[in-house]
C-alpha positions as CSV (number, residue, x, y, z in Angstrom):
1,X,0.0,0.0,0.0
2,X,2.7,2.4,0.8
3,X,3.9,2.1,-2.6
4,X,0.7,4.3,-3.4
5,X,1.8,6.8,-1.0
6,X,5.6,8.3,-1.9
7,X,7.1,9.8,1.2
8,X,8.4,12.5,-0.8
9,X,5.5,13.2,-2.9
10,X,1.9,13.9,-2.7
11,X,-1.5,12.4,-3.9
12,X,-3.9,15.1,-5.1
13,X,-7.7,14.0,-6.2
14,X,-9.2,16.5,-8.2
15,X,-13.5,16.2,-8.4
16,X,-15.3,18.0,-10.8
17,X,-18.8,17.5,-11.0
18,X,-20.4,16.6,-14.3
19,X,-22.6,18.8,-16.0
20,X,-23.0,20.7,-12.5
21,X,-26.1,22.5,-12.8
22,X,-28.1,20.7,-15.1
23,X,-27.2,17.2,-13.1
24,X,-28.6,18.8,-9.8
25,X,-32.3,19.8,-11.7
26,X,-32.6,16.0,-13.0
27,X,-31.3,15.3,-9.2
28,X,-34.2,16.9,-8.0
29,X,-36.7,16.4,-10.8
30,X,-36.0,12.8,-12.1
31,X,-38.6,13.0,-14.7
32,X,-36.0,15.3,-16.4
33,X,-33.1,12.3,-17.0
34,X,-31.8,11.6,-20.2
35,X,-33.4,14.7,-22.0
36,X,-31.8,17.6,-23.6
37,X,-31.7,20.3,-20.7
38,X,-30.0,23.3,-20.9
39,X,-29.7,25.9,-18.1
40,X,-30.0,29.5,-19.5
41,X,-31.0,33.1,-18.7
42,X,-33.9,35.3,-19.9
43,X,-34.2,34.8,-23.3
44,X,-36.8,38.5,-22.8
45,X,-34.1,40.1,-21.8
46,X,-31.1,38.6,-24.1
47,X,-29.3,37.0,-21.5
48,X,-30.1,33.6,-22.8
49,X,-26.6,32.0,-22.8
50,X,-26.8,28.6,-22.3
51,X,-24.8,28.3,-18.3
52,X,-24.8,24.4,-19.0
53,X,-25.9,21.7,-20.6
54,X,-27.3,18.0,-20.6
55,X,-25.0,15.4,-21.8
56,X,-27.5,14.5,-24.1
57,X,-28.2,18.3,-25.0
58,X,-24.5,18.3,-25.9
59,X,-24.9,15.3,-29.0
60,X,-26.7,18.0,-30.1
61,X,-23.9,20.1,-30.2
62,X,-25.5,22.4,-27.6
63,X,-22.6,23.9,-25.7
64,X,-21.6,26.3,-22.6
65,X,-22.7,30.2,-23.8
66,X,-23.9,29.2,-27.0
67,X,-26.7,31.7,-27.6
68,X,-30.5,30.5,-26.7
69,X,-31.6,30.6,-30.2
70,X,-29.3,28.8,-31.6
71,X,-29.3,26.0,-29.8
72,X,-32.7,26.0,-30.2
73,X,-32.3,25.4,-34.0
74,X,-30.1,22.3,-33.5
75,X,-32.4,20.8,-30.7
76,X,-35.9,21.4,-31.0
77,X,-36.7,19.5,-28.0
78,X,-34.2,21.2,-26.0
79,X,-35.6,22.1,-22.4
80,X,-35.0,25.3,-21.0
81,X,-34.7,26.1,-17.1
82,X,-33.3,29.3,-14.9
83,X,-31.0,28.9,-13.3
84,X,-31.6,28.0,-9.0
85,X,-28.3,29.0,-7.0
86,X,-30.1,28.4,-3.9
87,X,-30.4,24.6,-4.6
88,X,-27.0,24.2,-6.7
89,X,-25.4,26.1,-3.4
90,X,-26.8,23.5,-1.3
91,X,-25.7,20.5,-3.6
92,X,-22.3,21.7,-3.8
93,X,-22.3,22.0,0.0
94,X,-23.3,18.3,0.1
95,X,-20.5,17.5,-1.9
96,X,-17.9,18.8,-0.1
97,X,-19.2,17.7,3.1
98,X,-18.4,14.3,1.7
99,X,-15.2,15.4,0.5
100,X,-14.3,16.5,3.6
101,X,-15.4,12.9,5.1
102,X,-11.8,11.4,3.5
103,X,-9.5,14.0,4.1
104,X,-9.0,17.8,6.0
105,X,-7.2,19.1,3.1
106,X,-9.6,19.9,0.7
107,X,-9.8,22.7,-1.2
108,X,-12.6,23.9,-3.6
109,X,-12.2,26.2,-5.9
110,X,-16.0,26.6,-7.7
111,X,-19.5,25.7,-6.9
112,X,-18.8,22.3,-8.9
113,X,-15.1,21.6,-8.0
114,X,-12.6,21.2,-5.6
115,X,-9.0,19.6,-4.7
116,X,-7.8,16.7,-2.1
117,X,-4.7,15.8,-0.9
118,X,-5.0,12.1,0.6
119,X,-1.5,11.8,1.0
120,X,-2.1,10.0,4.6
121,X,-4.8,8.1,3.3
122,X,-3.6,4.4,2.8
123,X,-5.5,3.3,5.4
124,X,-8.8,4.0,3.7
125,X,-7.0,2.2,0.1
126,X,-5.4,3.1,-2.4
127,X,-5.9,6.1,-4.9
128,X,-8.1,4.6,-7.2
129,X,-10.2,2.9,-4.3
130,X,-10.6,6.5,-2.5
131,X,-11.9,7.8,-5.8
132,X,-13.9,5.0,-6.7
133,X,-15.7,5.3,-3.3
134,X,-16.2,9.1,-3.4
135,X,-17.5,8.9,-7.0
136,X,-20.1,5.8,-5.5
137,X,-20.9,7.6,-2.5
138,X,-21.5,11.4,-4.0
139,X,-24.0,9.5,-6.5
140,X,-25.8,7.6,-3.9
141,X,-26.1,10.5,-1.8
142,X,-26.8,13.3,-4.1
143,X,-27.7,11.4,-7.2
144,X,-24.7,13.4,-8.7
145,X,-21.7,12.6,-11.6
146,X,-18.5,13.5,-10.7
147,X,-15.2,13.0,-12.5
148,X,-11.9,12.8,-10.3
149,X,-8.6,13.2,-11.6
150,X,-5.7,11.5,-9.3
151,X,-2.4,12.5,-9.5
152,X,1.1,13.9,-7.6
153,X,0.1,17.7,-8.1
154,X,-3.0,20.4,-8.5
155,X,-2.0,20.8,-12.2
156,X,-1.9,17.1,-13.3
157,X,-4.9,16.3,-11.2
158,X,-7.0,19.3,-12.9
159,X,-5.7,17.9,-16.5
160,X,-6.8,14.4,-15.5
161,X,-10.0,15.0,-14.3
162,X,-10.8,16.6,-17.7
163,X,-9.8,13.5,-19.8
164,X,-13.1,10.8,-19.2
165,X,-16.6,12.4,-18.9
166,X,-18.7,12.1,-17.4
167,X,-18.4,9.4,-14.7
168,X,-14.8,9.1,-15.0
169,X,-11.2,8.0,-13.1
170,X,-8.0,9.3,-14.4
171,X,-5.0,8.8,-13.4
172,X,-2.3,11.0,-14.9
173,X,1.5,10.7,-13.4
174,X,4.8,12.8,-14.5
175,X,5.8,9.9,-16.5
176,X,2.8,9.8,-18.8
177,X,3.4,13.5,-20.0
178,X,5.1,13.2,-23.1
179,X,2.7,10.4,-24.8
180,X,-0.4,11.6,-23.1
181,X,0.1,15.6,-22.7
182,X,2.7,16.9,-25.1
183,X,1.2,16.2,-28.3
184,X,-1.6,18.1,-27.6
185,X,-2.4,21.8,-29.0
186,X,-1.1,24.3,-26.5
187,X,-4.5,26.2,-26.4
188,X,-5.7,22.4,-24.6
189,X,-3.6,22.8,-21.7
190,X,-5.6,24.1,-18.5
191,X,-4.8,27.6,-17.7
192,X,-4.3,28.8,-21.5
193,X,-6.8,30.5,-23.1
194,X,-7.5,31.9,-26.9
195,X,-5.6,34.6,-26.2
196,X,-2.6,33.1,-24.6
197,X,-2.6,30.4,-27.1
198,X,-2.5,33.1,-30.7
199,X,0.5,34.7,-28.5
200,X,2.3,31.7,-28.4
201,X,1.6,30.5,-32.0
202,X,3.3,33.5,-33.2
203,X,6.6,32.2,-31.5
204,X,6.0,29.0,-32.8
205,X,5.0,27.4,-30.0
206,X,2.0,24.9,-31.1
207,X,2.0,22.2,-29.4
208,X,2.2,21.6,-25.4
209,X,5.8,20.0,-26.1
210,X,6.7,22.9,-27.7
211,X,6.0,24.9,-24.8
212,X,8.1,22.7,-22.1
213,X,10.9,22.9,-24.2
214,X,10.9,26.8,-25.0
215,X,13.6,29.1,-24.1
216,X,12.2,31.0,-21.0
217,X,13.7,34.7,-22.5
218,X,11.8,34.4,-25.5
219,X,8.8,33.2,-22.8
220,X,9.1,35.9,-20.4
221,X,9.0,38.8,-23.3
222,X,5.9,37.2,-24.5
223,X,3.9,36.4,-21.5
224,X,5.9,38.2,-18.8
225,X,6.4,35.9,-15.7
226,X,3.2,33.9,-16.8
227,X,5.3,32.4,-19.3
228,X,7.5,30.7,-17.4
229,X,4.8,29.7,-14.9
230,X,3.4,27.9,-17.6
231,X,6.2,26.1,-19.0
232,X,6.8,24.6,-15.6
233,X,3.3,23.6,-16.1
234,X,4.1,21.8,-19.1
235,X,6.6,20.1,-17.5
236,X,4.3,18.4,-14.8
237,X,5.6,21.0,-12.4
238,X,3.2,22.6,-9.7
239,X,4.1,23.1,-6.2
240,X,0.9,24.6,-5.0
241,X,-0.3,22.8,-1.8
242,X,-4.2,22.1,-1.3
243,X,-5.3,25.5,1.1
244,X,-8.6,24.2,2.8
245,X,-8.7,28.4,3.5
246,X,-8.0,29.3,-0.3
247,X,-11.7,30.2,-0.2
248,X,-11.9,33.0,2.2
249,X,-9.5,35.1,0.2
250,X,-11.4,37.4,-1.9
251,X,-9.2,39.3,-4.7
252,X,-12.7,41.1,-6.1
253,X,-16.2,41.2,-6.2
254,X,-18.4,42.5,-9.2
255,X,-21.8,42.7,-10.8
256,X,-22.9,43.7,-14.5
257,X,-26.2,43.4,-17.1
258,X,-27.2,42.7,-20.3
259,X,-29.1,46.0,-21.0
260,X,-32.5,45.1,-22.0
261,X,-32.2,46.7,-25.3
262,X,-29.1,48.8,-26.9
263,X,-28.5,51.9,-25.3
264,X,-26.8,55.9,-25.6
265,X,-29.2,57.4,-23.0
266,X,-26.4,58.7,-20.2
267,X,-29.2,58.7,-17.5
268,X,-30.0,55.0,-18.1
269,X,-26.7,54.1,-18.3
270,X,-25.6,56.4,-15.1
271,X,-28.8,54.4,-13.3
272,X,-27.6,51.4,-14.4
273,X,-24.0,51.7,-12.6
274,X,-25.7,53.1,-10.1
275,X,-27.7,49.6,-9.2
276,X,-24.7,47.8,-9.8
277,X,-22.7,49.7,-7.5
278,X,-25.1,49.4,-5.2
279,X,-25.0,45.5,-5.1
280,X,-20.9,45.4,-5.6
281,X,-21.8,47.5,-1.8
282,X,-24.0,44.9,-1.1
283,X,-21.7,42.1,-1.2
284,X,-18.6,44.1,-0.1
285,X,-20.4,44.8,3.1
286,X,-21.5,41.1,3.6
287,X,-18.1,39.6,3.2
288,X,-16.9,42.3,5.6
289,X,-14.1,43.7,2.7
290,X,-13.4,47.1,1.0
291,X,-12.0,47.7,-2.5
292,X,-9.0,49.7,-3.4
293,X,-9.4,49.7,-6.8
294,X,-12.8,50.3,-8.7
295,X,-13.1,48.6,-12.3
296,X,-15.8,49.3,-15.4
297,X,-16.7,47.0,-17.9
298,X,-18.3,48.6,-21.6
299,X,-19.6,45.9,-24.0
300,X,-20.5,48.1,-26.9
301,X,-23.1,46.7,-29.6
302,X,-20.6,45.8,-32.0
303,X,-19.8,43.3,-29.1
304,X,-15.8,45.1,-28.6
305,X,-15.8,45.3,-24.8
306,X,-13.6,47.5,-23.0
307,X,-12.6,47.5,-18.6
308,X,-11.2,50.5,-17.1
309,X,-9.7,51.0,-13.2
310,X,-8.7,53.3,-10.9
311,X,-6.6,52.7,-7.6
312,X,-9.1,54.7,-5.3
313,X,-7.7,57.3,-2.5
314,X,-9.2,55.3,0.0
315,X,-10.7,51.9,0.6
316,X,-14.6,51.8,-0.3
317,X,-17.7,50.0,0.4
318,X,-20.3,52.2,0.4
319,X,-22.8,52.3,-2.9
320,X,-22.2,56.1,-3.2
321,X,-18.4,56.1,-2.8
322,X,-18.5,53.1,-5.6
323,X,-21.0,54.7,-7.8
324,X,-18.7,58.1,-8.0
325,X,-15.4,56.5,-8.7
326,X,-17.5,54.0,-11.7
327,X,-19.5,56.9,-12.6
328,X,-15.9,59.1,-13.4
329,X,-14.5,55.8,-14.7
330,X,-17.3,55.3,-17.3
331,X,-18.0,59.1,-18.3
332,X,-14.1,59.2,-19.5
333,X,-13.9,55.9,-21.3
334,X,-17.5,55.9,-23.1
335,X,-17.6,56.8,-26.5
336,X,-20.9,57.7,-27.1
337,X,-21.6,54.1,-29.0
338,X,-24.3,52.3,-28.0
339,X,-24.0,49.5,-25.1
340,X,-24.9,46.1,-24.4
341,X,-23.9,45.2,-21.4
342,X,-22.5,47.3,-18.2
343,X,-20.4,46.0,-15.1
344,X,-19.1,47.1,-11.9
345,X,-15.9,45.5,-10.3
346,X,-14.7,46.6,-6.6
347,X,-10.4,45.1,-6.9
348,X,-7.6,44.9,-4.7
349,X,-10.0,43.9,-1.5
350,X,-9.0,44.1,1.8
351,X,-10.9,43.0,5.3
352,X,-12.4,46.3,6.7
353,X,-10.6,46.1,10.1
354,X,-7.6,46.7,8.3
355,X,-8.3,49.8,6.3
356,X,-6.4,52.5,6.7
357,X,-7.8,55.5,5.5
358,X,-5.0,58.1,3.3
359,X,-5.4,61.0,5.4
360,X,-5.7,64.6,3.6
361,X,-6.1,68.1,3.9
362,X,-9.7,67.7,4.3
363,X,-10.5,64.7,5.9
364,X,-7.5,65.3,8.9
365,X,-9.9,67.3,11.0
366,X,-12.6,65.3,10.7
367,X,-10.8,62.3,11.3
368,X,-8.3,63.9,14.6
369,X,-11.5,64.2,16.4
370,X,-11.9,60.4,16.3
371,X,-8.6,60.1,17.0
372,X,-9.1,59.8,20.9
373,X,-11.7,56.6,20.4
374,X,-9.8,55.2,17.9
375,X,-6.7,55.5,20.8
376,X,-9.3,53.6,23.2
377,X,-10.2,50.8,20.7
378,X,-6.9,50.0,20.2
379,X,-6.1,49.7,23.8
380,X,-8.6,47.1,24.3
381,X,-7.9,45.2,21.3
382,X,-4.5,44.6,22.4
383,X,-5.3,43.8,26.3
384,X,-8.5,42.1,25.2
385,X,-7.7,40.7,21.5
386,X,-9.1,42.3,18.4
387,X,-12.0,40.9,18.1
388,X,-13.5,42.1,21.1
389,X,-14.0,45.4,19.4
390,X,-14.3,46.7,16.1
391,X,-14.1,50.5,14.7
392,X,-17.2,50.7,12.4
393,X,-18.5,46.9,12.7
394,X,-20.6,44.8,14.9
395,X,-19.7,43.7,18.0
396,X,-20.6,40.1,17.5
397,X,-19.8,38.2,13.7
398,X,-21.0,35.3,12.2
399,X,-18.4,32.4,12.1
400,X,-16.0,33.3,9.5
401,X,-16.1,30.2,7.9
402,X,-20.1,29.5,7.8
403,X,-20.6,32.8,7.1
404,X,-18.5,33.1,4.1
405,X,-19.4,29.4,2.3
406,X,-22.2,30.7,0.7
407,X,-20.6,33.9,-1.0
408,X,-17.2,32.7,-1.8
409,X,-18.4,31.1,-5.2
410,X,-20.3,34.1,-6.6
411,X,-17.2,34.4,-9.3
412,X,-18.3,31.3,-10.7
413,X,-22.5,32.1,-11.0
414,X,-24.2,33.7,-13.5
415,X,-25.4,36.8,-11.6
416,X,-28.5,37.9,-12.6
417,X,-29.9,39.9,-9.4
């Protein structure tokens, strides 16, 4: 059994459930199993993009943000639900739970996947055995398809996973990666996008091999530091460890809309930013952060979309100070065409308590005559420990952890309030 387990090395599982969204509504409504389902967004208000889809939507050729319409055209029969984040939260809370029933190191990183390191777990068998029972016991359970790639890092487990849908086992070691992952198109790899890929292709880098094997110079004045990140990658190398607390760091929160129709109206578009910054408020103030950075997103009709930031004075949360700095932000950068879509992105976040406001000429006064409370918080917080008294925050808080479960994947929904 040890043989399973290198002392030197580590095992990493990575599950990623099948079809996420549309598995948890045949889940729930088995009536629904083996039909073309696709889970979109308001067709009225063109914002039906196809979130996911049906393995047997997909024969099809129904795919992930294919537009509404057309998939209509190449299934007829295709059934259309909203999407219910309420119940896929809950599911994916089920999953982990039993993820978490194998091993303390686990580490999800969406609503519908997540990393394990089982590296002390040859008492419960070996790799394949652990995998094999989590797959069995997440479909008994939840009546849920998983996938789960096993292998000695993140990277490699996260390719592996990806090679047998759904319902599938992969293993995927360092020795397999020139037969199974170098021949493959460089724009295959996980973490390389369009984008990335074109950039590469234009220094002759094609194929995955291509990349392990580049100079890093040439690399680097493509990509920058990415590059070389990513030809590690392409070696098999990855020395991220599985962070069970990954999830409670927040780098940004945002919102944005698909306008119900085209628009050059400023007021309408000024109201717009206004709601949005209202709910990037919203969410800031839940999660107990503040954003030093503000960021805009402009999809004009033509469908060329354009983000714009600014590094603010000071750390905000409130819907005004948000709307100002997007409302500046926006009024600089618009051209006058007409819009699509609109977005609102607070960046940079940091956790309230720690905010430290950039004095100036006109805020010093103001603030010196807090000054002597802010001298008696302190005091207390340092004979007492901080959390038995916040500037500007409840006395009492939620459990970090529970409170934050249920807001830590909003990256990963389709936001529609």
């Amino acid at each position: 059994m040890n043989s399973y387990y290198p002392k030197k090395g580590r095992v990493i599982l990575h599950v990623d459930m099948n079809s996420f969204y549309a598995s948890v509504e045949m889940a729930f409504d088995p009536t629904l199993k083996g039909k073309p389902l696709a889970i979109a967004g308001n067709p009225e208000e063109r914002k039906g993009i196809i979130v996911t889809c049906s393995y047997e939507a997909r024969k099809f050729g129904v795919r992930t943000t294919m537009p509404l319409w057309e998939a209509k055209k190449l299934c007829s029969q295709l059934i259309i639900m909203r999407p219910n984040f309420d119940r896929y939260r809950a599911a994916s809370k089920g999953m982990f739970d039993i993820l978490r029933q194998y091993s303390d190191l686990v580490e999800p990183v969406s609503i519908d996947e997540g990393y394990m390191d089982i590296s002390e777990g040859a008492e419960m068998g070996t790799p394949i055995e652990i995998a094999q029972s989590i797959q069995n016991q997440i479909e008994r359970e939840l009546d849920l398809p998983c996938s789960i790639g096993i292998a000695p890092n993140k990277f490699l487990a996260k390719t592996a996973s990806d090679m047998k849908k759904p319902m599938g086992i992969t293993v995927l070691r360092k020795r397999d990666i020139p037969q199974i992952l170098w021949p493959r198109d460089v724009v295959e790899m996980h973490g390389i996008g369009q984008k990335t890929a074109q950039k590469l292709y234009t220094i002759g880098v094609k194929t995955i091999s291509d990349l392990a094997h580049k100079e890093d110079l040439q690399l680097k004045s493509t990509l920058g530091i990415n590059g070389i990140r990513l030809k590690k990658r392409a070696n098999g190398e990855d020395t991220r460890p599985v962070d069970p607390d990954s999830i409670y760091d927040f780098k940004s929160v945002g919102n944005s809309t698909t306008l119900p129709k085209d628009s050059t109206n400023q007021k309408e578009l000024l109201n717009v930013i206004h709601t949005l910054s209202t709910k990037v408020a919203s969410r800031l103030k839940n999660k107990g952060m503040m954003a030093t950075t503000i960021q805009v997103m402009i999809r004009f009709k033509n469908r060329k979309t354009i983000t714009r930031s600014k590094k603010v004075k000071n750390p905000v949360q409130l819907d005004q100070s948000i709307f100002e700095e997007a409302k500046q932000l926006f009024l600089k950068h618009w051209n006058g065409d007409s819009i699509r879509l609109l977005g609102v992105t607070g960046q940079d976040l940091i956790e309230k308590e720690d905010a430290v406001e950039q004095l100036d000429l006109f805020s010093y006064e103001k603030a010196a005559e807090k000054e002597p409370l802010y001298d008696t918080i302190s005091r207390l917080q340092k004979k007492y420990g901080k959390k038995m008294i916040k500037k500007g925050m409840a006395q009492s808080e939620p459990n970090k952890r529970e409170n934050q479960y249920d807001t830590s994947f909003n990256k990963d929904f389709l936001r529609e309030d």
